[in-house]
N, C-alpha and C positions, 0 to 999 in steps of 0.2 A: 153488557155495558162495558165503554173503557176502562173504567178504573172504577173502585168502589173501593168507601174508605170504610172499615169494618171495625167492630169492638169497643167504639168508643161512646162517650157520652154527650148528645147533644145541647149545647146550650142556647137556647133562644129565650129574648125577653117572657114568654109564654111559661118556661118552664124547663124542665131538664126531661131526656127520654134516652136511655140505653139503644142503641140502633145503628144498623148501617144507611150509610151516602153511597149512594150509587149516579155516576158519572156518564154522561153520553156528551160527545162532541164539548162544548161549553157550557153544557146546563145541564143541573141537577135536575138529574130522569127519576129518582126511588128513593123513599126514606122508608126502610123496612128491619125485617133479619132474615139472616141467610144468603142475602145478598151476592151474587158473582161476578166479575168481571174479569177483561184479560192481563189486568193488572191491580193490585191488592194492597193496601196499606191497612197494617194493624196498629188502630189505635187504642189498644185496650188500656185503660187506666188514665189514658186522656183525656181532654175535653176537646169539644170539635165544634168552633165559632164560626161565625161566618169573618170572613176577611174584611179587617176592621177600615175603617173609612177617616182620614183626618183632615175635614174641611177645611187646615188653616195653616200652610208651608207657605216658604218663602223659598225658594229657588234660585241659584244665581240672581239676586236680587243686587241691583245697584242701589247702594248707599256713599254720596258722595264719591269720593275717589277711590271707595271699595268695591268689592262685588261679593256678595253671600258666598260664603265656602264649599258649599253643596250645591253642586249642580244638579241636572237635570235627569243624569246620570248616576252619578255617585248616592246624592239625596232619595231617589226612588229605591233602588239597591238596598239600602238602609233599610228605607219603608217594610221594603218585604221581607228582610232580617228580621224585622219587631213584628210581623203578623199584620204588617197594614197594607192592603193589594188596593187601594186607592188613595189620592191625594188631591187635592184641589189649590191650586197657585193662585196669582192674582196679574191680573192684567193691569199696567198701571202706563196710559198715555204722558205723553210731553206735551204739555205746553194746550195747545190744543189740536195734537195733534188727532185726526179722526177715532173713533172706537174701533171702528172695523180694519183699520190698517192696526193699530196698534195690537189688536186682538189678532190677525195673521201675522202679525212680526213673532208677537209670544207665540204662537204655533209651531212656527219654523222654526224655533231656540228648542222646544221640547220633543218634537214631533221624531220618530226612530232613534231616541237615547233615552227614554221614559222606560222603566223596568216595569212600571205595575201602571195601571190604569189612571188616566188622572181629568179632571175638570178646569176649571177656571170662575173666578169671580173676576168681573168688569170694575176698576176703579173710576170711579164718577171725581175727577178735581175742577171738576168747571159748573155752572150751569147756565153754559152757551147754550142758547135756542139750539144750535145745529147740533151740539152732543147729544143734547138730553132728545131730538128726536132722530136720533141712530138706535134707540134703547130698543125697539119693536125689532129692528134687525137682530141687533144683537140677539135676543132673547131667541129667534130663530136660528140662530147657530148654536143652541144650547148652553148659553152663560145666560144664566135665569138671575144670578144675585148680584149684585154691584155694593161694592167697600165703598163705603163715605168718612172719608178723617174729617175731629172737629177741631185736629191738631194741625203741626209742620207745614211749614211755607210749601209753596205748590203744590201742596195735596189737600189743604183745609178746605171747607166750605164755612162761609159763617152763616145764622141760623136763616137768613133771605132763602141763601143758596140754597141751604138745605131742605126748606120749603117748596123752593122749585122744583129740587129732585122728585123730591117725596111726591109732589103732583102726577110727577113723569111717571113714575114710578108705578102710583097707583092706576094710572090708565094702562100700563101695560102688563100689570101686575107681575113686575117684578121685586123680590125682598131683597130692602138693604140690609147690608148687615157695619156697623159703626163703630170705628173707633173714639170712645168714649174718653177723650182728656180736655183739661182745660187752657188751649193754648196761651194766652196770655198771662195767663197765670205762671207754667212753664217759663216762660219766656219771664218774665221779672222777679221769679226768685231766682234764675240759673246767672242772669247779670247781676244781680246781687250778690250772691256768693262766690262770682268771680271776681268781682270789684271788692268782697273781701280777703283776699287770697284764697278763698275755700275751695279748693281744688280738687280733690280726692274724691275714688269712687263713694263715701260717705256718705258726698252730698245730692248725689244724684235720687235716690229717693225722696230726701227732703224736698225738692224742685215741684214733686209729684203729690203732695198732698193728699190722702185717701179721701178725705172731705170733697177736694176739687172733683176729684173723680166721678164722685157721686153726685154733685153737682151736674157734672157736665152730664152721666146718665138719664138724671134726672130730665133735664133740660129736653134731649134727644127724644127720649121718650113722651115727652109733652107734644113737641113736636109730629113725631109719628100719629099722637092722637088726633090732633088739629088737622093731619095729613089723609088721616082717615085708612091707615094700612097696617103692617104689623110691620114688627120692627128686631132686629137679632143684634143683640152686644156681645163685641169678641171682649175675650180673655177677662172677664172680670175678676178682679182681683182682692178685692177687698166687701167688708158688710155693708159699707157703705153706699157705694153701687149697688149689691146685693138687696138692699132696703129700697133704693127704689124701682127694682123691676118688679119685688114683691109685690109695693103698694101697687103699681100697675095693674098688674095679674088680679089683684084683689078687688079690684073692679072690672075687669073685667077684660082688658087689654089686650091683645096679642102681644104678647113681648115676649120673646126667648134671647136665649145667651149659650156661652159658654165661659167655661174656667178650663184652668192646665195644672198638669203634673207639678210645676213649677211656683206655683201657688197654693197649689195642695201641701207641699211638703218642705218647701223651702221659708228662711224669714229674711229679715232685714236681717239680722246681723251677717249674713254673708259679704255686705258691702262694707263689713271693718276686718276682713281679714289679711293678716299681714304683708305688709308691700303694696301693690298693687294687683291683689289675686281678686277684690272685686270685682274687679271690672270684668270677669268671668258674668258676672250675674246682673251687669247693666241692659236691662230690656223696660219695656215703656208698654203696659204702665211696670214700676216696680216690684220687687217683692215686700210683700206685706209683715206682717205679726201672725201670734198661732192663735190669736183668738180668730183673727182674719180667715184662718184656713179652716177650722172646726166650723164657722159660718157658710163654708164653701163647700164643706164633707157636706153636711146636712143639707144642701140646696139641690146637691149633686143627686143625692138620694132620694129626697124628697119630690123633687122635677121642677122645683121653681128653675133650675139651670136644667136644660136636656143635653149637652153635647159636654164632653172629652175632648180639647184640641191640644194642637201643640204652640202653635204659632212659631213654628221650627225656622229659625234664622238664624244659623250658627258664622261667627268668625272668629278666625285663629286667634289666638291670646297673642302669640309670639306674630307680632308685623301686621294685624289690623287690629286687636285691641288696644296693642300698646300704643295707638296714634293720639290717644287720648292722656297719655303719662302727664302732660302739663296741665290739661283743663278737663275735666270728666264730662264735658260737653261733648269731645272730636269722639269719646269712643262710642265706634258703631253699635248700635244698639239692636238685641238680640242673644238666643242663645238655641243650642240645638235637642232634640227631645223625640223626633220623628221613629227610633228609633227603638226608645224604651217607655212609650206609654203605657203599651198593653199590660206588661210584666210589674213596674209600677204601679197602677191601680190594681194587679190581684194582689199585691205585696200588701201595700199600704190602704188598701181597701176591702177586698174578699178576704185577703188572709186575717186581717186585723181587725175583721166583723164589723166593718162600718159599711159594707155594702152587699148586696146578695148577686152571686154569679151573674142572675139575668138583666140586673140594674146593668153590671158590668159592660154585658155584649149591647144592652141598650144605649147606655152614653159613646160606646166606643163604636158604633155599628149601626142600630137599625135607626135611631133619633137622627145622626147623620143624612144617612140613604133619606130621610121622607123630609127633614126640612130643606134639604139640597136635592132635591129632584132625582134620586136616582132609584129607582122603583127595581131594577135589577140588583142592586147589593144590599148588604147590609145586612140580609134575609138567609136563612136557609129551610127554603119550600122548595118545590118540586115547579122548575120552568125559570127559575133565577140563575143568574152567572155562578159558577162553582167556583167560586173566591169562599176560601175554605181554610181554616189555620187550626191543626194539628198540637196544641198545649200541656203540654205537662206540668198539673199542677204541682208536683213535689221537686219538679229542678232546681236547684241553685247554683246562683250565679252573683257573684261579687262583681260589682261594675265598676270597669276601667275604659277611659277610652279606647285603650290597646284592641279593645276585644270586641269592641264595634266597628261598627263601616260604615260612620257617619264623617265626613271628609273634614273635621277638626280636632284640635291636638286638645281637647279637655272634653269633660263632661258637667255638667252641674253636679252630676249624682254620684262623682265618684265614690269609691268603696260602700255602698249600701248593699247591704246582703239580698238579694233576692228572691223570695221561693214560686215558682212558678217561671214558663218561660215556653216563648214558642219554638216548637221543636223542626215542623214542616208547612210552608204556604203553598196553595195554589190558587195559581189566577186562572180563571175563564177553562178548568178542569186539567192546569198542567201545574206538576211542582215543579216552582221556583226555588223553593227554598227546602233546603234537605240538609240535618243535623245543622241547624244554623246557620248554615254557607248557603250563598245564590247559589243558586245552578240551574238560572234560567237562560235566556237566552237576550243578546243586547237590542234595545228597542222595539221590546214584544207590547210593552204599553202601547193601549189607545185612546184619545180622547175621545169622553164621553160628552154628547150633546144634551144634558140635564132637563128636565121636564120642570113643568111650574112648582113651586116648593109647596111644602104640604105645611107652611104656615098658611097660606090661602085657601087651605078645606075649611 
């Protein structure tokens, strides 16, 4: 064999097994002992994951007169620092401009600067006859899921639209997956509290309501039933939302979701700390309260939520947060996370007994791969991509952004101590990543053409 990773301990949702990985070309040839090849890593005392998967970055994304701080480049880099050798962006047209021109524009922007392997979701902001029947193509190029906002101007559908999609949708069977806010709502408390002078990062939670949220969940998922398809909610945030994908499920429903590090562990009062260091933590929806997050640990675990995302959308405090100093509206919204999930949830979850290893690599890993079509990751069996991460559960690591390579001057999570941390990744059977440093090579990422999501088994 190439390379055989030896000594360590493997963690799949199935269960744990002391064993070597033995490596041929791109895929995992041998899960045994004794193992040889003409190159050897000892992972004894390790744990040895498959290379985790974060359905939900934001990439040089343009936000008004900004552009997302992490590129295409830098952003993936990160990825593979934090144990994550896939990522999935979002395709987002103008105006009406085609799916398929806008989905090769996005190509061209990532295509030989990607460090680690990535995907694409199609944004649906229209439902022009002609978009909505591009979706069959689409879905032939390997973007199988399309993002539908119920929010912000040019991207909103209102619930007609959404209906149309959902039609489109289910004939091609493709899953959406929905941002769940309540735009108008949004929008008349954010001119109210500027017409009262209430300017500060503050109040930008309050604009966001957890009740609305849940609300608009609610709504979407109604929808979807009426629509007759399944249906994925990003980043939920609060029990309120949470309540109604339960009741969903509880009948019967397809409906999945995801939650983030950032709602796990963060609250509201970060939006009153001093000066204007909020505006660090303005992302949509916002952050919540800790009963909010104890209802998120327990969903996580439970499987009413199956994925771990980031929704990684970081910009600089210093020259695009600060655009927002007079009205907490300008600042861009977003924050970055691509880079300290993995280490995160064993911190604040394996270490701190609220989740068991294989829950772990399931939310961050194989729940991924089968609701996002990618039947090669997430896994590790014998005939799968060797996206492989090398972990040490006893490292610690105190988080500064200094010490990351994510292309922004802050962190959310600054100074949180951390035990556990990825030590080595390889993609497709090469390490990229060696004692925490890349050392892979530039634009070794490829995109992956994604298969039908395994919410339609």
């Amino acid at each position: 064999m190439d390379l055989v990773i030896k000594n360590g301990t493997i963690v799949t949702p199935q269960g744990t097994i002391h064993a070597d990985v033995g490596i041929q070309g791109e895929r995992i040839s041998a899960i045994g002992q004794n193992l040889t090849g003409a190159e050897e890593l000892d992972a004894a005392g390790r744990y040895v994951i498959p290379g985790a998967i974060d359905p939900h970055v934001h990439l040089q994304m343009p936000a008004g007169e900004v552009v997302s701080s992490d590129d295409f480049c830098t952003g993936t880099v990160a990825a593979a620092c934090g144990g994550t050798t896939t990522v999935i962006d979002f395709v987002e047209p103008k105006g009406l401009q085609s799916l398929m021109d806008a989905f090769h524009q996005r190509r061209d922007e990532a295509d030989g600067r990607v460090a680690v392997d990535y995907g694409l979701h199609m944004t649906l902001n229209s439902d022009d006859p002609l978009r909505l029947a591009e979706i069959p193509a689409i879905m032939k190029v390997g973007c199988s899921t399309f993002k539908l906002y119920m929010a912000y101007e040019g991207l909103r559908l209102d619930d007609g639209q959404i209906l149309n999609a959902f039609a489109a949708l289910r004939r091609a069977r493709g899953l959406p997956i929905v941002h769940a806010e309540n735009h108008f709502a949004i929008v008349h408390l954010t001119e109210r509290f500027l017409r009262e002078g209430k300017t500060t990062p503050h109040y930008h939670p309050l604009t966001r309501p957890d009740f609305m949220e849940g609300e608009a969940t609610g709504r979407v998922v109604a929808l979807a039933r009426m629509g007759g398809l399944p249906v994925y909610i990003v980043h939920v945030s609060c029990a309120e939302s949470l309540g109604r994908v339960r009741d969903a499920q509880r009948q019967g429903q397809a409906v999945y979701g995801e939650t983030c590090p950032q709602y796990l562990l963060l609250t509201r009062a970060e939006y009153d700390r001093p000066g204007f260091e909020g505006a660090k933590f303005v992302m949509s929806p916002p952050l919540r309260e800790e009963t909010d997050q104890q209802s998120l640990w327990e969903a996580l675990v439970s499987g009413a939520l199956q994925v771990a995302a980031t929704d990684h959308c970081p910009f600089f405090f210093v020259g695009q947060k600060e655009r927002g100093r007079d009205a907490f509206n300008n600042i861009p919204g977003g924050a970055p996370g691509v880079e300290t999930r993995l280490p995160l949830l064993h911190t604040f979850g394996v270490r701190a007994g609220r989740m068991s290893l294989q829950r772990w690599v399931e939310v961050c890993c194989s729940e991924p791969a089968r609701l996002f079509g990618l039947p090669q990751k997430g896994r590790i069996v014998v005939g799968t991509d060797a996206d492989l991460v090398i972990f040490n559960p006893e490292k610690r690591v105190t988080l500064h952004h200094q010490i990351l390579h994510q292309n922004v001057d802050y962190t959310p999570y600054e100074g949180m101590a951390l035990v556990g941390y990825p030590e080595a990744t390889l993609l497709r059977g090469k390490v990229i990543v060696r004692d925490g440093e890349y050392v892979g090579e530039a634009g070794q990422g490829r995109y992956l053409e994604r298969g039908l999501s395994g919410a339609w088994a």
